[in-house]
C-alpha positions as a printed Julia matrix, in Angstrom:
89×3 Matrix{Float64}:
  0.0    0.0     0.0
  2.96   2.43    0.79
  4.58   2.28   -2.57
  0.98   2.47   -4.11
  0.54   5.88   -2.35
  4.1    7.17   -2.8
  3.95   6.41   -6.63
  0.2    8.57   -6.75
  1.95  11.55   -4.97
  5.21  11.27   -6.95
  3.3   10.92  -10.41
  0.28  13.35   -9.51
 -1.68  11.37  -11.78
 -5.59  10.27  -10.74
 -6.07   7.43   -8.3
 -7.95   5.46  -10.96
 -4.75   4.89  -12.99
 -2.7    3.5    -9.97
 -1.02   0.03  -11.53
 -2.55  -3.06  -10.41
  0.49  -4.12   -9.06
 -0.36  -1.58   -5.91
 -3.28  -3.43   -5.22
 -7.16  -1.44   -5.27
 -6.63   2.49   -5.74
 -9.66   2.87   -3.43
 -7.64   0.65   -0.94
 -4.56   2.89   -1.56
 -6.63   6.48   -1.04
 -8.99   5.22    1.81
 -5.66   4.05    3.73
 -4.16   7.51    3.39
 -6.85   9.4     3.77
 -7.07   7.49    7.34
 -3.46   7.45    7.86
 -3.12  11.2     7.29
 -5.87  12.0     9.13
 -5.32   9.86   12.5
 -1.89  10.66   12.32
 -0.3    7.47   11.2
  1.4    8.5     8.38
  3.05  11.35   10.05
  4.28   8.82   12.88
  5.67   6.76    9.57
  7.71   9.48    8.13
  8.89  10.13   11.59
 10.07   7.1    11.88
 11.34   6.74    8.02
 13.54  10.25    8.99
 15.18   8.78   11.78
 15.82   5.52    9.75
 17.37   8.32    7.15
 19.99   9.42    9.72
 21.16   6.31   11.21
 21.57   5.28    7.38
 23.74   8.36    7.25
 25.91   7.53   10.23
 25.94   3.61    8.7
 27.22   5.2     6.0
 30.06   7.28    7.38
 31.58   4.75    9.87
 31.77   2.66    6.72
 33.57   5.0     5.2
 31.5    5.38    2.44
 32.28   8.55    0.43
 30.64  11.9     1.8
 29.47  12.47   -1.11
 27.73   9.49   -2.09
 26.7    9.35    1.69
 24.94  12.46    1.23
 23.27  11.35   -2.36
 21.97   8.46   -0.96
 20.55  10.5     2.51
 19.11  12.92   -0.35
 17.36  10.1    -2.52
 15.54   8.9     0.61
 14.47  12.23    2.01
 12.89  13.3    -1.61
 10.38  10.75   -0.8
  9.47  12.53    2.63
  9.12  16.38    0.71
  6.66  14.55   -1.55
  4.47  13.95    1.18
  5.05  17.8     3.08
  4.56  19.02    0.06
  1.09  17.73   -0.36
 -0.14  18.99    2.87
  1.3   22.38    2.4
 -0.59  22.62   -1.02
């Protein structure tokens, strides 16, 4: 259902023509409109955020290259700014 609802806000395009492979759209826009609104999805991206920085720190104390470090950090948060976005719009 996640990827379902992350592909209709990263696309923009109408519920109806979610792929099958996300399961129902209705499923998809009932479960966020009841996540968003009893404040599940908020506690998600919370937790997806602090996920981001202990990736981060992973990361570093591999020694992976700042900069790729950071590129990877940056992939994962666009998903979060998709979702802010909507609710700012």
């Amino acid at each position: 259902m996640i990827n379902g609802i992350l592909w209709k806000l990263r696309t923009g395009a109408p519920w109806r023509d979610l792929p099958e492979r996300f399961g129902p759209w209705k499923t998809c826009h009932e479960r966020l409109r009841r996540w968003s609104a009893d404040g599940t999805w908020g506690r998600i991206l919370s937790a997806a955020q602090i996920a981001t920085l202990k990736t981060w720190k992973i990361l570093v104390k591999l020694r992976c290259c700042p900069r790729r470090a950071t590129a990877i950090v940056q992939a994962i948060l666009v998903l979060h700014r998709v979702e802010a976005d909507r609710h700012a719009g």
